[in-house]
N, C-alpha and C positions, 0 to 999 in steps of 0.2 A: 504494500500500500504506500505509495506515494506521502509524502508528509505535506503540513503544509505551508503554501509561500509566509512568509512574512513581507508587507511592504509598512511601506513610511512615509506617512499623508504630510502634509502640506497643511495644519491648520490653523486658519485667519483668525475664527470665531468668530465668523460669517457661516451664514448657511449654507451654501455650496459644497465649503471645507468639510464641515459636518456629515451630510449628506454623503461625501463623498465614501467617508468613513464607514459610514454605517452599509453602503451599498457590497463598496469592496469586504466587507468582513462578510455580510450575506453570499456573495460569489466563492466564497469560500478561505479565505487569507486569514492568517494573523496581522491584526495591525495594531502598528506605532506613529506615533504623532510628536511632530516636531514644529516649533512655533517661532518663528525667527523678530528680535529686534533689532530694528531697523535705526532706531533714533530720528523716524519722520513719523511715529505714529501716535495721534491723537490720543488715546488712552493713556499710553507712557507720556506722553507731555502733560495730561493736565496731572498724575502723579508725579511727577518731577517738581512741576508750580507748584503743588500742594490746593488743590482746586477743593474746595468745600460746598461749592454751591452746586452740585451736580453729581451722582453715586459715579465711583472711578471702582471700574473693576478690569478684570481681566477676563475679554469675553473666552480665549481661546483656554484657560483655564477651570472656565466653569463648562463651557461646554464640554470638554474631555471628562472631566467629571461626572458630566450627566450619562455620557456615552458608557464612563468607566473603561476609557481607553490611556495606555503610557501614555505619557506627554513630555517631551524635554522643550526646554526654554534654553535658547540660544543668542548672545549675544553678537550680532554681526554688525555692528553699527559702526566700528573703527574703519574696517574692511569696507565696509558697505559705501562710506559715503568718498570716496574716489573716483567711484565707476560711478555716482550721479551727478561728481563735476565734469564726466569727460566720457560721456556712455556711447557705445559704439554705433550703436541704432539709431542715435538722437531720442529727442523728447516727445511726450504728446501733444497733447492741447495745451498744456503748463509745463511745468518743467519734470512732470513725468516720465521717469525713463523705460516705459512698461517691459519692453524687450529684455532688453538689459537688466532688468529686475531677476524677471523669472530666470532668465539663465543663471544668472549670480545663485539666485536661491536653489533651483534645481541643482546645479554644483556639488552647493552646499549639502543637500540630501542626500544625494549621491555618496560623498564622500564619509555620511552619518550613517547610508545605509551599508555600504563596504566594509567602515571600521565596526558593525555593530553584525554582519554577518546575515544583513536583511535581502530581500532578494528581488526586489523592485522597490520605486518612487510612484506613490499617487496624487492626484491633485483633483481640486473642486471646477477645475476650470471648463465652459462650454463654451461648442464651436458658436462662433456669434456674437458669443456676448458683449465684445468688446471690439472694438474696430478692428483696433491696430497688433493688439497681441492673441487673441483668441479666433482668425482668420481659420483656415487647415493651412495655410501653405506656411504663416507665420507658427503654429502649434507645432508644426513639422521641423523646422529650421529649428526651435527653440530646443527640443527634444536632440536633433544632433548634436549642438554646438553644448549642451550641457554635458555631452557623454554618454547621453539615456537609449542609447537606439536600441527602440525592442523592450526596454526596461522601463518605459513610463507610460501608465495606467490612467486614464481620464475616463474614469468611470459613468459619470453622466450623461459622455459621446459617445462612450466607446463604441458602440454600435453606427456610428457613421464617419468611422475610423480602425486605420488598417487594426489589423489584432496585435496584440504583443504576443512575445515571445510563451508566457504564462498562459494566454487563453488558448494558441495554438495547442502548445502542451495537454490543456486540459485541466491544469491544474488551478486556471481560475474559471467558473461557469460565464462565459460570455453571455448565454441565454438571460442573466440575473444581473446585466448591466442595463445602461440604458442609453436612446438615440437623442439626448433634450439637444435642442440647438436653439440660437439666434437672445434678444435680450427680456423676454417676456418671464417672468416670475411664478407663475399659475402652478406650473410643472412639480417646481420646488416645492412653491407651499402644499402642496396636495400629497407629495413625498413626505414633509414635515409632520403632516397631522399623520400619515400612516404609522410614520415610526416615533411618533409623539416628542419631537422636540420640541421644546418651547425656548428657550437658549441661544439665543443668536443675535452680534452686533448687527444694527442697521445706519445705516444702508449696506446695501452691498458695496465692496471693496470701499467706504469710508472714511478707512482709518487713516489713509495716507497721502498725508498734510499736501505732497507734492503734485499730489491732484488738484488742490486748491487756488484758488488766482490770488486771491489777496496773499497767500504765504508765497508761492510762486514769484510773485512781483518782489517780495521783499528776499528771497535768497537770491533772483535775478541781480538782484541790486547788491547785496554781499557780497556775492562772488568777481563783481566789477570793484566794487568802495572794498577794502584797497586787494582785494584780487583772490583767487581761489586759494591759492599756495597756505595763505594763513584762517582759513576757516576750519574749523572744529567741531569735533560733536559737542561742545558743550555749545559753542554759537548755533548750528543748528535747533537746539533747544530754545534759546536766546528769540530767535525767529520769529516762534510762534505764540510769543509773550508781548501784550500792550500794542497800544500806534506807534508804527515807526513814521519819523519826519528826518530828509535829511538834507542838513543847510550845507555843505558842501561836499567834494569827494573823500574829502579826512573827518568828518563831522556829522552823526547822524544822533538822536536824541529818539529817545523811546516811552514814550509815556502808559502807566500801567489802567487797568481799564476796570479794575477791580481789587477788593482786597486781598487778596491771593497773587494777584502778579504786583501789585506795590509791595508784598511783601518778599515775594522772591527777588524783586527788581533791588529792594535793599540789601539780602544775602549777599548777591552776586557781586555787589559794587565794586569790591575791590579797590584800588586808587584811582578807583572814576569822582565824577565830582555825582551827587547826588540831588535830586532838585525838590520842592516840597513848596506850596500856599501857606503864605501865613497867614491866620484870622479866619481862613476856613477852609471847610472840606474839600478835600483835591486828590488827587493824581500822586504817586511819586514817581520822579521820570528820571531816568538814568544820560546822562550824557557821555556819548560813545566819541572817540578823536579829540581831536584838537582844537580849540577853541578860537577864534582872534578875538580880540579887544570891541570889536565892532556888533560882534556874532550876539553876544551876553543878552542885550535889551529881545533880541528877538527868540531867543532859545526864553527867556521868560515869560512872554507875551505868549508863545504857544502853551507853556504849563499853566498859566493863569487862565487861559481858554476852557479849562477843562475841570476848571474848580467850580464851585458854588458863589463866586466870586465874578462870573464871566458877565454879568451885566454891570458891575461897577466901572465906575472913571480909568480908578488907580488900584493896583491890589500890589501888594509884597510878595515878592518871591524871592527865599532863601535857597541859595548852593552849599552846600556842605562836601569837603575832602578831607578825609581828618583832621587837624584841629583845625584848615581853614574854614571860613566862613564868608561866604559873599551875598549880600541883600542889594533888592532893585526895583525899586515901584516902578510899575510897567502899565500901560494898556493892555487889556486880554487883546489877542489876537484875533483878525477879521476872519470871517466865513473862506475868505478867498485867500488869504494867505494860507491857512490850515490846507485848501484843499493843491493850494500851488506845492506844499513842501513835504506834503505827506506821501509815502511810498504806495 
């Protein structure tokens, strides 16, 4: 008797990944599940901020949970953010580098499923769904260049996709896959309620920031002010925290948008100068570069925009750098200036 495969999902904590899960253990597999951090993904940024106003969980952790499937968590986020200032494929609609993702990540499974003695990669992924990476001829390419020929399972096409190497075999039941294609959702939920998950981040594919325009715009603009070489995962994080405005190409100011990112915006400060309203509720805003002499009145007329204080004449706005101290009665800033400097 034949033993049986083991493969190694792919899971977001999205419903697809899930799904995917649960289809390939019915076709007959043992499976494990591996969840990769990226350092662009929404859930780990609002835990990173310390975000209180909104439940931060780990969907791909509860859902494994639910399934009562392994799960390893993987930190790829050093690795990971090289290949998306410089990705071979180019970008999506933003600065998504969908192609290049999956490859990186497929790699990575690969190299998880080999060292751990697994014997295929699965994934949630359907023909369709997605323009630019979920194509057949883009599925295909992605599957070569990660390594996987023959050894990656996309359980939810499979059936409008050549077989792998395992259904050939026989030792996965192809008959117990399925044909979903294109970007319609029906399929899945109706799969969901069969197999009763209630567990899953939404939207589909979500979580990652780099999908986003407004984040988009503003790592567009990091990677130019003052250039990729010196971007970080911790600045990645940085990104997705308060309004960025930036007064020149050495000089950007970032104002927090809530108590949770003025609070992180303080952590962080470092030998930055730090900015605060005096006399009432405000913003605390981080100033990023170098400042001139000339720059001061208007880096505070933006902070004072955004206090409790923005219909007044004159309001106070203090800088703090350790024991310096710099105060400046300003005018709050006009609708048009804010919308001329802000990224």
């Amino acid at each position: 008797m034949k033993t049986k495969p083991t493969g190694i999902g792919l899971l977001s904590g999205g419903l697809d990944s899930a799904l995917a899960c649960l289809v390939t253990r019915d076709a007959g597999a043992d499976v494990r599940c591996i969840h990769f951090y990226t350092g662009f993904c929404v859930t780990g940024q609002n835990s990173r901020v310390g975000r209180t106003d909104r439940p931060i969980a780990n969907h791909a952790l509860q859902v494994a949970a639910e399934m009562g499937v392994p799960l390893d968590l993987v930190d790829i986020s050093v690795e990971y953010l090289p290949m998306v200032l410089e990705p071979k494929h180019g970008y999506g609609r933003n600065m998504n580098p969908c192609i290049d993702c999956r490859v990186f990540m497929l790699r990575k499974a690969r190299e998880h499923m080999e060292r751990t003695g697994a014997d295929f990669v699965f994934t949630g992924e359907v023909v369709g769904q997605r323009p630019k990476s979920q194509v057949k001829t883009a599925l295909r390419a992605i599957e070569k260049e990660a390594g996987l020929d023959g050894r990656l399972l996309r359980p939810l096409s499979a059936k409008i996709l050549p077989a792998t190497a395992l259904e050939r075999e026989g030792r996965i039941d192809r008959q117990k896959l399925y044909a979903l294609a294109g970007r319609g959702r029906k399929p899945q939920l109706e799969l969901a309620r069969r197999y009763g998950i209630k567990t899953y981040s939404q939207p589909a594919g979500g979580c990652c920031f780099l999908t986003d325009e407004a984040y988009s715009n503003k790592f567009r603009d990091a990677i130019t002010h003052p250039g990729a070489d010196r971007l970080s995962v911790d600045d990645v994080v940085v990104l997705g925290v308060g309004r960025h405005f930036r007064f020149s190409p050495i000089l950007k100011l970032i104002v927090g948008r809530n108590a949770a990112e003025n609070n992180f915006l303080s952590r962080i400060r470092g030998d930055r100068w730090l900015a605060g309203v005096v006399g009432f509720n405000g913003p605390a805003a981080l100033v990023v570069g170098e400042v001139a002499d000339d720059e001061w009145p208007r880096i505070a007329s933006v902070v004072a925009r955004y206090s409790d204080g923005k219909e007044e004449q004159s309001v106070d706005v203090e800088f703090v750098r350790g024991p310096s101290v710099k105060r400046l009665s300003v005018t709050p800033a006009s609708a048009d200036l804010v919308v001329a400097l802000r990224i």
